[in-house]
C-alpha positions as CSV (number, residue, x, y, z in Angstrom):
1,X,154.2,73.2,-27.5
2,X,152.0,71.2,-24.5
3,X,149.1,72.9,-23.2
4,X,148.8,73.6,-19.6
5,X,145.4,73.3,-17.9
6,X,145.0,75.6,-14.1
7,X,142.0,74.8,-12.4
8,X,140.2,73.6,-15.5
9,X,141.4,76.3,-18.1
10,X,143.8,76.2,-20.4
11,X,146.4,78.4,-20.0
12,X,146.8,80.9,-22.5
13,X,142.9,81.0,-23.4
14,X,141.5,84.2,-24.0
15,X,138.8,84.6,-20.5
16,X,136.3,87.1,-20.6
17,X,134.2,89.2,-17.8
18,X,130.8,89.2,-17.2
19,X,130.1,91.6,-19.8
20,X,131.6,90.3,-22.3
21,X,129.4,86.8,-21.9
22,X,126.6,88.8,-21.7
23,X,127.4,90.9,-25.0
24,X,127.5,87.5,-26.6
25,X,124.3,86.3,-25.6
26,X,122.8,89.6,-26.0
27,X,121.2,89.7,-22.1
28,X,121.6,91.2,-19.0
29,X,124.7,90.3,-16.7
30,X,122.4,88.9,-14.3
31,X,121.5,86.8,-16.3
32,X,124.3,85.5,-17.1
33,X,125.5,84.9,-13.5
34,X,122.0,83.1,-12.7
35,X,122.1,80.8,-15.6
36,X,125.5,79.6,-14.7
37,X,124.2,78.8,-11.2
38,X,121.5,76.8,-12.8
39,X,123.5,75.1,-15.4
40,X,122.3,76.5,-18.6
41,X,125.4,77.6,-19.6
42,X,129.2,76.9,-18.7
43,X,130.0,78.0,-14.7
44,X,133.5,80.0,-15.7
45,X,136.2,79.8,-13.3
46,X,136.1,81.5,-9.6
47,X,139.3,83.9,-9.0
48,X,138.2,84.7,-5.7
49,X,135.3,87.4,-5.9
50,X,135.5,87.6,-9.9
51,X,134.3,85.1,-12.7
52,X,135.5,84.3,-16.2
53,X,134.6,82.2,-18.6
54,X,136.5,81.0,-21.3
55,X,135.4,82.5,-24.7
56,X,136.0,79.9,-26.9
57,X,134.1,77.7,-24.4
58,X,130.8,80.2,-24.7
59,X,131.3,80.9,-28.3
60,X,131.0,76.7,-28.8
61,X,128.3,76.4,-26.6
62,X,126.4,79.2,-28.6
63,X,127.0,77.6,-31.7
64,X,125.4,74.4,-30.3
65,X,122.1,76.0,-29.4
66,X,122.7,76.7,-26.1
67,X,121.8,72.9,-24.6
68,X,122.3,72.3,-20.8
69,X,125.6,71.6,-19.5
70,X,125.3,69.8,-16.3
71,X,122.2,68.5,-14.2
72,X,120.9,70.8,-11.6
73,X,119.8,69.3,-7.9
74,X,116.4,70.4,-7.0
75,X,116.4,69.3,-3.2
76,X,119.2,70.3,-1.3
77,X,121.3,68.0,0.4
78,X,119.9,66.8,3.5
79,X,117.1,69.4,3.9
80,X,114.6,65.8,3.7
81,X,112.3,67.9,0.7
């Protein structure tokens, strides 16, 4: 059977809440929420208002020791700083 990906997901993959990521890192859900805007840990996927993140995806990034996963700007676009 093929895989289908939505939006960057697989179908089919078991997605998790807010606090369920932060169960699994053992923090706050704030937490969570502000190190995916930074980039320390995967973004999930946007369903409108809510986020999810794929479990698998946080469970391999955990077993890695938690590195970076993309580059964060530190000026914003235009602002000349």
């Amino acid at each position: 059977m093929t895989e289908q990906k939505t939006l960057g997901v697989s179908v089919g993959k078991r997605m998790g809440d807010v606090r369920v990521v932060a169960a699994k890192y053992g923090c706050d859900q704030r937490s969570i929420y502000r190190w995916a805007d930074q980039g320390l840990i995967p973004f999930g996927v946007k369903l409108g208002a809510l986020r999810r993140w794929d479990l698998e995806q946080i469970d391999d990034h955990i077993s890695a020791g938690c590195p970076r996963v993309r580059a964060v700007r530190t000026t914003k676009a235009g602002s000349g700083r």
